[in-house]
C-alpha positions in Angstrom: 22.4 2.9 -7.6 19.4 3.6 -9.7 17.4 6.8 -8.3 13.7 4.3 -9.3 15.4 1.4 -6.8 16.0 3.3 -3.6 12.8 1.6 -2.5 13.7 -1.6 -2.8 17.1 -1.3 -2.2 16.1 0.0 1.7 13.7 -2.9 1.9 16.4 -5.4 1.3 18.9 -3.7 3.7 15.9 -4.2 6.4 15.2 -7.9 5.3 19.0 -8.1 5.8 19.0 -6.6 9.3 16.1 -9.1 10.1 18.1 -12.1 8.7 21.0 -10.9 11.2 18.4 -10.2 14.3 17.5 -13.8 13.9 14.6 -14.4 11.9 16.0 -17.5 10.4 14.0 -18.9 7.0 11.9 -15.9 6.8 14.9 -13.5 6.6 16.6 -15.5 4.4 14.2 -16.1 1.9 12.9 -12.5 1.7 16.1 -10.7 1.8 16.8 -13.0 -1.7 13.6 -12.3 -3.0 13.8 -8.5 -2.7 17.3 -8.5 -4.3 15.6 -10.5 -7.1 13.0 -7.7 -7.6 16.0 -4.8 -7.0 17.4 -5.9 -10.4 14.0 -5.8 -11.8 13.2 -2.6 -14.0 9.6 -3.3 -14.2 6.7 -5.8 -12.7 2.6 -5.3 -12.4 0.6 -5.6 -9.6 -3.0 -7.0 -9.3 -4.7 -5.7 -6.8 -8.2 -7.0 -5.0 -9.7 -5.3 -2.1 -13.1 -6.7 -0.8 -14.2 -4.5 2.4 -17.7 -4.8 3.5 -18.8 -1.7 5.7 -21.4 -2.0 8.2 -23.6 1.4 8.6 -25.5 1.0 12.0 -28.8 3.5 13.5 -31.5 2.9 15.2 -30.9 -0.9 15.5 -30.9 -1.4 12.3 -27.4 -2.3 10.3 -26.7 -2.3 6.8 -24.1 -3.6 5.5 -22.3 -1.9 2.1 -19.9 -4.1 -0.3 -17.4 -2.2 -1.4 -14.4 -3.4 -4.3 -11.2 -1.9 -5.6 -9.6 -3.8 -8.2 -7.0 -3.3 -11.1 -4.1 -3.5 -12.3 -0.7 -1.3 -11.7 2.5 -1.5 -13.8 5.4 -0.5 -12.4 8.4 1.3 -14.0 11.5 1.6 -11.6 14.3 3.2 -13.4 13.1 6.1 -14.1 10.0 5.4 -11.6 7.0 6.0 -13.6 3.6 4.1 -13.5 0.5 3.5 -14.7 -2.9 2.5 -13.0 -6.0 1.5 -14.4 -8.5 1.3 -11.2 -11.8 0.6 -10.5 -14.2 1.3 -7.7 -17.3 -0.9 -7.3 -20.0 -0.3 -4.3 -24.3 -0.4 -4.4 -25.4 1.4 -7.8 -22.1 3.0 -8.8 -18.6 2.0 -10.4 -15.7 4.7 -10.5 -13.0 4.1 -13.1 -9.5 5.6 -12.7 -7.1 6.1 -15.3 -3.3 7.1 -13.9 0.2 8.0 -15.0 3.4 8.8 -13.2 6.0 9.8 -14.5 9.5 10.8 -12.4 11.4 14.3 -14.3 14.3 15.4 -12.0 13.2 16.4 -8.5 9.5 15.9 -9.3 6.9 13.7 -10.1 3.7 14.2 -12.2 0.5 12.4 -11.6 -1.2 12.5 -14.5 -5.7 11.5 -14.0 -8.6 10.8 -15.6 -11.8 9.6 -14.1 -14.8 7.4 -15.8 -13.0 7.7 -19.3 -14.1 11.6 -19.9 -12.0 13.7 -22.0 -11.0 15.5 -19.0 -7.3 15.0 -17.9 -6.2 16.6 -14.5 -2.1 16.8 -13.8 -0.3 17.6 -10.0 3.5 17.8 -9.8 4.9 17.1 -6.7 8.3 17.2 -5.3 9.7 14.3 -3.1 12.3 14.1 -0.2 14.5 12.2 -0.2 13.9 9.4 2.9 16.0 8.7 5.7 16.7 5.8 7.2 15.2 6.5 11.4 16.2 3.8 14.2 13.1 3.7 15.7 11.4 3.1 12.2 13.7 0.4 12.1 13.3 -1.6 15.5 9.2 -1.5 14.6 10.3 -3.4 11.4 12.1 -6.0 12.8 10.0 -6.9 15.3 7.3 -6.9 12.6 9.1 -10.0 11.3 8.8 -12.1 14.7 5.6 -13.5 13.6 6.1 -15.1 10.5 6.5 -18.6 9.9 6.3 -21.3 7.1 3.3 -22.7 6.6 2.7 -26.2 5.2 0.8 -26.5 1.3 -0.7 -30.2 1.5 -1.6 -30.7 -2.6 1.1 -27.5 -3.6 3.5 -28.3 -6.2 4.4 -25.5 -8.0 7.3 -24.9 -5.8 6.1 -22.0 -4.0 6.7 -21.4 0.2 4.0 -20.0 1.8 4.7 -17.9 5.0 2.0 -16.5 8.0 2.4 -13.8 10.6 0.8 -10.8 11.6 1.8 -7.2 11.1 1.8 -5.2 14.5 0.4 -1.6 14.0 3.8 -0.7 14.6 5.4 -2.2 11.7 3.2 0.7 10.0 4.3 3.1 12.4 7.9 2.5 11.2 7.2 2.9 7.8 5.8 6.1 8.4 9.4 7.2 10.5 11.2 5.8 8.0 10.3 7.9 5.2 9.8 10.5 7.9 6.1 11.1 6.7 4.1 11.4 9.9 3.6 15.2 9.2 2.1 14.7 5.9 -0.5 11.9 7.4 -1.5 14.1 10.2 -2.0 17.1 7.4 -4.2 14.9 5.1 -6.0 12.3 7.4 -6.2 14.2 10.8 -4.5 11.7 12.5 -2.3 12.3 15.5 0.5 9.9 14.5 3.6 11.3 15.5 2.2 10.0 19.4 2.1 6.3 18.4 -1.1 6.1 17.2 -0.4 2.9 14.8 1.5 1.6 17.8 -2.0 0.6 19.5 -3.6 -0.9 17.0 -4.9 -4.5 16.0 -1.9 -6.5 14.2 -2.6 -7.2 10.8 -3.0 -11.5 9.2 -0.2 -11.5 6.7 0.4 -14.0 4.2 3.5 -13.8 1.9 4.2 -16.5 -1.0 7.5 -16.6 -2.5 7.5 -18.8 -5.9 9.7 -21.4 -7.6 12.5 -18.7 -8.3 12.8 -17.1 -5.4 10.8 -14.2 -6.0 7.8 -12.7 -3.6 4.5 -12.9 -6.0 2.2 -12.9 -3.6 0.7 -10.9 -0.8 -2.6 -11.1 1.0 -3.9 -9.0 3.8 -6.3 -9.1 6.5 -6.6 -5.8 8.3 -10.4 -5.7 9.5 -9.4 -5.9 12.8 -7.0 -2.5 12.4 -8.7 -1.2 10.4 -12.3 -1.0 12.9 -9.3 0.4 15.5 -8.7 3.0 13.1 -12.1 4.1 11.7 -13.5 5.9 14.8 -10.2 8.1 14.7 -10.6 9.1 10.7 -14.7 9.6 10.8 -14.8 11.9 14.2 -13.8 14.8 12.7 -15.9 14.6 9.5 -19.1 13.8 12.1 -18.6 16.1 14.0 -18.0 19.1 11.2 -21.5 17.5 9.5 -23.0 17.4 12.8 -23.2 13.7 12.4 -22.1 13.0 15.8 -25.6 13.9 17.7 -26.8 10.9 16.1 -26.4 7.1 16.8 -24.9 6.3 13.4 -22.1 3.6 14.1 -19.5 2.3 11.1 -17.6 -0.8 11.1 -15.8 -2.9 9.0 -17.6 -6.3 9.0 -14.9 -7.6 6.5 -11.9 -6.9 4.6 -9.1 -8.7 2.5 -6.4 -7.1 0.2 -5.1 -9.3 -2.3 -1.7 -8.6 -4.6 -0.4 -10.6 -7.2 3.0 -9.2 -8.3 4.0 -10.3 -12.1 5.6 -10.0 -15.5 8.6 -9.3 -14.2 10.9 -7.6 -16.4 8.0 -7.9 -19.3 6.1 -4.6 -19.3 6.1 -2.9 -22.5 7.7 0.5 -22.9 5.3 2.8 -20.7 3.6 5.8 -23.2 1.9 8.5 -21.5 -1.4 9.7 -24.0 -0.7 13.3 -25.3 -4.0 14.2 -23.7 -3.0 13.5 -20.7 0.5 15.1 -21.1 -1.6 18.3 -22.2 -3.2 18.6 -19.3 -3.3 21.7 -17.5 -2.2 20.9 -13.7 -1.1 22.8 -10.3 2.1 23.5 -9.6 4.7 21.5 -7.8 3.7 20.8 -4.3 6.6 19.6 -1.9 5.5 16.1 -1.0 7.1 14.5 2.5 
């Protein structure tokens, strides 16, 4: 097997498992639709993320619109990738140009913010994942859920399926590629206890079009996501001295939108020799 398909080749071995564990349509359907996109070399993701975040003291609440959007191309054999981001809230947009590029045991993320001259570089070594039962068992229970959903006026041929992703089909993920460690190291969050485990279920909708392939994806996480806030801000408020006062955040709204496409049609990915030139850290082991 290609080393750029490992990804997708676990995910189909899961949708498998969930076909087998009874999941009927749904495990069908998205077991054949991620061995479509195993045979795939390339795709690009559209992504939309609308959040609004609600900043509340003294009574008073303001509320803060915040956008990511762009576009990601995808390169799975070798994996390599390349982003072009932006980030859009009150008075300021952040644009972020991104490269990846897989050599051997380690991956370089190449960066360059606002369009500046200025390209950074980080190497980073990967482990290799293992496949964890637990992870597993949150997985397939994340299936349970889902369900086809009726598309009065749709003719395209696509099927549309609902559920809702338990904080614990997160969880798994993070056993799974056994990357709880790292999460607790970069977000101070005390995962390895459960912590996704407890959290508001995620609104999932999944459309799988004419051919069989999944093109669609659209996320509502508000709800986990205003579970998980108080846990990433209380350090920071507490360091800043933040927590004496009656500031509150919340997330008022939030939808993730992403449109998977040109399959198989990307052009050949070229890194810019600026960016290749850059002068970067060390590899860092990554897991």
């Amino acid at each position: 097997m290609k080393t750029g398909k490992k990804l997708t080749a676990l995910l189909l071995a899961v949708l498998l498992l969930l076909n087998l564990a009874g999941c009927g349509t749904f495990g069908t359907k998205m077991a054949r639709a991620w061995q479509k996109l195993d045979k795939m070399d390339n795709l690009r993701l559209d992504i939309e993320d609308d959040l609004i975040l609600n900043v509340t003291a003294g009574g008073l609440s303001l509320p803060i619109p915040i956008t990511l959007s762009g576009t990601v191309d995808l390169y799975l054999s070798p994996i390599q990738a390349k982003a072009d981001l932006k980030l859009n809230w009150p008075g300021r947009e952040t644009k972020l140009a991104a490269y990846l590029q897989e050599d051997g045991e380690i991956f370089n993320l190449y960066w360059n913010i606002n369009g500046g001259e200025l390209w950074e570089k980080a190497s980073l070594t990967a482990s290799k994942p293992r496949l964890k039962p637990n992870g597993l068992k949150y997985i397939i229970e994340g299936a349970e859920t889902f369900r086809e959903v009726e598309q009065p006026g749709v003719a395209d041929g696509s099927i549309r399926f609902d559920g809702q992703l338990p904080g614990s089909f997160i969880q798994g993920f993070l056993e799974l590629y056994e990357v709880e460690e790292r999460v607790e190291r970069d977000f101070g969050l005390d995962v390895q206890d459960g912590l996704f485990t407890s959290l508001n279920s995620v609104p999932t909708s999944l459309w799988i079009n004419k051919d069989g392939v999944l093109d669609l994806i659209v996320l509502e996480p508000t709800a986990f996501l205003n579970g998980l806030l108080p846990r990433l801000t209380s350090d920071f408020r507490a360091a800043s001295g933040l927590d004496q006062l009656p500031l509150e955040h919340t997330i008022e709204s939030n939808q993730i939108v992403v449109q998977l496409s040109h399959f198989d049609e990307l052009e050949m990915l070229v890194i810019p020799e600026e960016a290749l030139a850059a002068w970067g850290e060390g590899a860092a082991d990554w897991k």
